[in-house]
C-alpha positions in Angstrom: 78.1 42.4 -29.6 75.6 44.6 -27.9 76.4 47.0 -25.7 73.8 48.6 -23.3 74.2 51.6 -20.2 71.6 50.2 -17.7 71.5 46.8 -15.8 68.0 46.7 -16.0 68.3 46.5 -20.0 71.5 44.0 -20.0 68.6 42.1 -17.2 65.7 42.1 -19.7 68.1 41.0 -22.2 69.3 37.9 -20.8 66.4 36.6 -19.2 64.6 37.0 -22.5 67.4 34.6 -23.8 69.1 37.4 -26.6 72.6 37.4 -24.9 74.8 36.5 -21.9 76.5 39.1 -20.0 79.7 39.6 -18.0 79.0 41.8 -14.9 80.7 42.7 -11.6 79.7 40.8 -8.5 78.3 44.1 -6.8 75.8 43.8 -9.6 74.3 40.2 -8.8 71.2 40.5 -7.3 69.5 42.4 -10.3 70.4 39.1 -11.9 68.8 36.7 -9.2 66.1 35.9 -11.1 64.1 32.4 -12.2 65.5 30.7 -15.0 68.9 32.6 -14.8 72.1 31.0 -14.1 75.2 32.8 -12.2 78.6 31.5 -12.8 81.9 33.0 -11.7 84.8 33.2 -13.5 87.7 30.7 -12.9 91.2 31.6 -13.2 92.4 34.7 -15.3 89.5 37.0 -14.8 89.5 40.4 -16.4 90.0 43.1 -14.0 88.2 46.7 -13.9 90.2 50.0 -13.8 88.4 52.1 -11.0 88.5 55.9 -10.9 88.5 58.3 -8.0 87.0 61.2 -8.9 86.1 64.6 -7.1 85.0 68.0 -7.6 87.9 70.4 -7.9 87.8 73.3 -5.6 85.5 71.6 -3.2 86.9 70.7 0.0 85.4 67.4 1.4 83.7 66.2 5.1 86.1 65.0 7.0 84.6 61.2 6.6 85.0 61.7 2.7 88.6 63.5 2.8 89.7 60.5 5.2 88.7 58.2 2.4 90.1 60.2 -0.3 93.1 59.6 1.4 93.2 56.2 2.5 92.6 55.3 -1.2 95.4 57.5 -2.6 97.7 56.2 -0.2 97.0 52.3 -1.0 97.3 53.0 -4.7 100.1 53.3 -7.4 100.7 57.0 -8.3 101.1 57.1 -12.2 100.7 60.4 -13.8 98.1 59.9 -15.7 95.5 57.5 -16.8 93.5 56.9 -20.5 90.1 56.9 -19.6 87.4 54.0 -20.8 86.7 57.2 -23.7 90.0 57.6 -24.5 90.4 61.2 -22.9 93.1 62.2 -20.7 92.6 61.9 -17.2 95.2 63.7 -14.7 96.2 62.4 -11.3 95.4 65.4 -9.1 95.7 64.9 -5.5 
């Protein structure tokens, strides 16, 4: 297994027929290519832990500190998360 940091690498890779990959829709059109094929994942797909992050100290617009919000308040509030890295990351509102 080969693991790569930019699209355009995990791109090159495919369409030169070294690997497959397993991406995120929001990522599709750097994969619309000739001679690639897209297929999505039926039934139990793995799901992707999202992050909200923010400088602290920093107060935000009032269009970014309404969507600060909104996401806090439509998510579960654990105490704190294990990063991808394995470091600690603390729910700070």
């Amino acid at each position: 297994m080969l693991e790569v940091e930019h699209l355009s690498t995990v791109t090159g890779l495919v369409q030169a027929g070294i690997g497959i990959a397993l991406v995120p829709a929001m990522t599709l059109f750097h994969f619309d290519r000739p001679g690639l094929i897209i297929k999505p994942l039926a039934g139990k797909v793995p799901a992707r832990r999202l992050f909200l992050v923010r400088k602290k100290g920093r107060s935000l617009s009032v269009a970014a500190q309404a969507f600060y919000d909104l996401l806090l308040a439509n998510t579960p509030e654990p105490d704190q998360h294990e990063s991808a890295e394995g470091s600690r990351v603390h729910n700070t509102r």
